[in-house]
N, C-alpha and C positions, 0 to 999 in steps of 0.2 A: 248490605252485607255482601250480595253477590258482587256486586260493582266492587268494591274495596280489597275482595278475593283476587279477583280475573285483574286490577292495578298491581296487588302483591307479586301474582305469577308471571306477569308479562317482562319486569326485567329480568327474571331468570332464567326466561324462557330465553329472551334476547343476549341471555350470556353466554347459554350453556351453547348456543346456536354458533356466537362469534370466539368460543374455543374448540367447537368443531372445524370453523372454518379456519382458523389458527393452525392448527395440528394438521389438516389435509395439505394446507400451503407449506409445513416444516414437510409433511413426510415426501410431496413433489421434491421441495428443494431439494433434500438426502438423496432421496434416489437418484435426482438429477447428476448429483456430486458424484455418487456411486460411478455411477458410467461414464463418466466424463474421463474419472481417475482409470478405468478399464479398453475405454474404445476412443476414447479421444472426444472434444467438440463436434469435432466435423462426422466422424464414426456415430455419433450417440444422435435418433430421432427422438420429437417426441412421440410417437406411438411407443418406441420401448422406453420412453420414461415413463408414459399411464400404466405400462403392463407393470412395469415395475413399481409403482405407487400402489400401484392397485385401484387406480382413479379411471374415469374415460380422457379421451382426448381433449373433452370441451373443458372439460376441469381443469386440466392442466393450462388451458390457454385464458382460463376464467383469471386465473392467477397469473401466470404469466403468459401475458401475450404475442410476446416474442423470445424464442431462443435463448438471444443473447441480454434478454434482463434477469437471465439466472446467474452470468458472469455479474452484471450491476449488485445484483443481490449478494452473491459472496463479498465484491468489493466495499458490499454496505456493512456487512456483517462483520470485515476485518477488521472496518474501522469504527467501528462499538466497541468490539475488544482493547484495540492500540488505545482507544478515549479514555479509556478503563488505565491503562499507563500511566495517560498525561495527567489524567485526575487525582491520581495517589501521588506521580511527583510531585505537583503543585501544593501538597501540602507536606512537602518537607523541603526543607532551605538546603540546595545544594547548588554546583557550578554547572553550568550549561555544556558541561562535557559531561561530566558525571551522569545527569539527565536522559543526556542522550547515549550514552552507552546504556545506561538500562533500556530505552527506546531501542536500540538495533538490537538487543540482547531477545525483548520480546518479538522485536519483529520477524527477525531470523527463526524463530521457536516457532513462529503461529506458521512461518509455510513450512520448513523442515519437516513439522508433524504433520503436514496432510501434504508432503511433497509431489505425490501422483494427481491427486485433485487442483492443487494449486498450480503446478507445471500447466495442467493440459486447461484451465482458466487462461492465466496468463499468456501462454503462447495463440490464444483465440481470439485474445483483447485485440478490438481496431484500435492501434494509439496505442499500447498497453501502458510504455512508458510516460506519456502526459494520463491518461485516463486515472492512472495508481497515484501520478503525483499530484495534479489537482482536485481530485475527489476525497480526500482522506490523509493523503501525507504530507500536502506541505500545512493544512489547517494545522494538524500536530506538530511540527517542526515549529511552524512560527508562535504556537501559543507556547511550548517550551521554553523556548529562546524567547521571549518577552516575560516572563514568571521565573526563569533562573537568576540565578548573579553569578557576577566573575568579581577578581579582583580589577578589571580593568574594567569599565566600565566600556559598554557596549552601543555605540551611537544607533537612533532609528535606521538610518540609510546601511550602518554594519549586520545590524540585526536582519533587514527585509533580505540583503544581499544574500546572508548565510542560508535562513530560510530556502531562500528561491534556490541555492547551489545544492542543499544539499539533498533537498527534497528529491531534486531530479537525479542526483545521484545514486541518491537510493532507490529511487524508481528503476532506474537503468543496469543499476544489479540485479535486481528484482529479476527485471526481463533476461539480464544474461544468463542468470542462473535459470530459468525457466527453458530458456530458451538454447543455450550453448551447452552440450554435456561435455564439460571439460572438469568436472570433480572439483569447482568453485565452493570451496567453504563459507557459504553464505554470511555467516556470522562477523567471520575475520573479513572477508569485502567491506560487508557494509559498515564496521568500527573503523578500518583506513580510509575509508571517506571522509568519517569523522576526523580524524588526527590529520587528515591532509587539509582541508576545509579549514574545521577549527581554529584550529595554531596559525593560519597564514591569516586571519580575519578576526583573530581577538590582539587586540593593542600591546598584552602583558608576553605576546609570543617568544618562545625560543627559538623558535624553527617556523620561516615564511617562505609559504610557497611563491615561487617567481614564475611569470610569464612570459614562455623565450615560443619564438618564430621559427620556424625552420621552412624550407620552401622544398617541393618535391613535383616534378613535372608540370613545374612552373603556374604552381600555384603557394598561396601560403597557410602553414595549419598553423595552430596553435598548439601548445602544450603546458599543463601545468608541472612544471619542475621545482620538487621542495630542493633548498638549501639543504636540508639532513634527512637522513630517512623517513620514508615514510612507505605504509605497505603496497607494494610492489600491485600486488588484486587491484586497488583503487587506482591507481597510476592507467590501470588497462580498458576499466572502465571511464572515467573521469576524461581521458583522452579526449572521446565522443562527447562529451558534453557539450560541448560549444552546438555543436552541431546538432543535435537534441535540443538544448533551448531554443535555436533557432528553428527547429519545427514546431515548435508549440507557441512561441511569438505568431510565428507568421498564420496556423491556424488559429488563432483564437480570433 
């Protein structure tokens, strides 16, 4: 009988134990976020992260053992959310634009409302712009665009293409916005990625973007120039692109 007791209580003892340790690890992270949003990365230790948990120092390092796997840890957390997107698009029959403007609609939303937190993340990130695009958004980009339809059908080499452009393009907003205070309307950035992207790499296009050379102190850049409009924000960012994939080529 007492055997059978002491089995009954040891897995609740083993719960009640692994939602304390749950909730110490949320209330570090908050606090973490707290101050990040107030004195920056580099401004915010951990000692005044424990004071502010209300944990010691060893706890906070129990959980996270470095700094910067609190930056990891928000960027996991963004992207459970955005999953939370792709999951609900994927069960409804739409076009791979349509998709994806509710994609940049949420994603704009998820930093906009914690703009202070998410700025001083972001601008902390080593890599910010590959680290956002391969850990989280181009997985989402490419399972959208492989689970949409278009009227034109969408070849694998079109698809992986789009994927890989626009992922980083939204990565590279991401950072400008974070990173440049020039009053970038996040939202409108990252849908002209979409409309410039999109329409120049679906078959059924009205409007395809061209790519013309221009040379300047005798070197050559590149530029992605649509045939008809397309939003001016994307043009600014999208510019650097090239140059962007090409750092994440060469580190990987």
């Amino acid at each position: 009988m007492t055997g059978s007791l002491l089995e009954r209580r040891e897995p609740a003892r083993l719960s009640r134990r692994r939602a304390r340790t749950e909730q110490q690890r949320a209330q570090i992270y908050a606090a973490a976020l707290e101050m990040f949003a107030r004195a920056g990365f580099a401004g915010t230790t951990v000692d005044s992260i424990a004071v502010a948990a209300h944990v010691s120092r060893s706890t906070v390092f129990n959980h996270f053992p470095h700094k910067q796997d609190l930056l990891t840890e928000w960027a996991s957390q963004c992207g459970h959310r955005m999953k939370n997107v792709v999951t609900i698009r994927r069960s409804v029959m739409c076009t791979v634009e349509d998709a994806l403007r509710d994609y940049t609609a949420e994603l704009a939303r998820l930093c906009v409302d914690q703009s202070e937190t998410a700025t001083a993340v972001i601008s902390a990130m080593e890599h910010p712009a590959r680290s956002l695009a391969w850990s989280w958004i181009r997985p989402d980009i490419t399972e959208i665009v492989s689970h949409s339809r278009h009227p034109g059908a969408l070849t694998h080499s079109t698809a992986e293409q789009l994927s890989l452009l626009l992922s980083t393009a939204y990565a590279a907003t991401l950072v400008r916005w974070a990173t440049e205070p020039d009053d970038l309307n996040l939202e409108t950035a990252l849908r002209a990625n979409v409309q410039l992207l999109i329409r120049g790499l679906l078959p059924t296009s009205p409007s395809i973007p061209t790519w013309t050379s221009s040379s300047s102190a005798g070197s050559s850049v590149g530029h992605l120039a649509p045939t008809r409009g397309a939003g001016t924000q994307a043009l600014r960012v999208v510019d650097g692109l090239v140059d962007e994939l090409g750092d994440m080529v060469v580190d990987q």
